[in-house]
C-alpha positions in Angstrom: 0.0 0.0 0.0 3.2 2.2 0.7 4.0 2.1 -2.7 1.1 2.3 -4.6 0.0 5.4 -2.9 4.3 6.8 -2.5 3.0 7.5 1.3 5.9 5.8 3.7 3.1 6.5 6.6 1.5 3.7 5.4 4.3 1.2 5.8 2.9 -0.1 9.1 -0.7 0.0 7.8 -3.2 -2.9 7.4 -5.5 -5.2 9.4 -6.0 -8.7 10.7 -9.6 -10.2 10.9 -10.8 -13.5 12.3 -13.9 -14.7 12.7 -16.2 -17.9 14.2 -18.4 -18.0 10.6 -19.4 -21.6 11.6 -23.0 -20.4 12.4 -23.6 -19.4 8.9 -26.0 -21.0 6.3 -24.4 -22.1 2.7 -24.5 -19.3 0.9 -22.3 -15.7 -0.3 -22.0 -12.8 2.2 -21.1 -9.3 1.3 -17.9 -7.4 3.2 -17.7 -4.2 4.3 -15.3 -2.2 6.8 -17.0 -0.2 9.4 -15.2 2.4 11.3 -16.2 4.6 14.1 -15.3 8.6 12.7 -15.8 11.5 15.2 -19.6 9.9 16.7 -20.4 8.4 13.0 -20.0 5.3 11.5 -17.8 5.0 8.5 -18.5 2.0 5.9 -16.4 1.3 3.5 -17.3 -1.8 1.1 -14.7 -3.9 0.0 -16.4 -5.5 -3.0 -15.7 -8.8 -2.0 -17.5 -11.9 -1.2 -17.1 -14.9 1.3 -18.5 -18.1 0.4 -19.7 -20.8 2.8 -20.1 -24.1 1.0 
């Protein structure tokens, strides 16, 4: 991400996300990033997709 956006304050960026998705049904689920902003939600979609098979 650094390089792509030539911004060495994001060297140290990124996250790590687990998750117990065993209670799901079979199906696709939409992602999306929520973060809190001054008292407001932020969302940000991701535009990907898990699968549980």
């Amino acid at each position: 991400m650094a390089a792509a956006f030539k911004q060495d304050g994001f060297l140290k960026s990124g996250f790590l996300f687990q998750a117990d998705l065993s209670s799901l049904k079979p199906g696709a689920y939409a992602l999306s990033l929520k973060m809190p902003d001054h008292g407001r939600l932020i969302a940000c979609p991701v535009k990907k997709n898990i699968v549980i098979d």
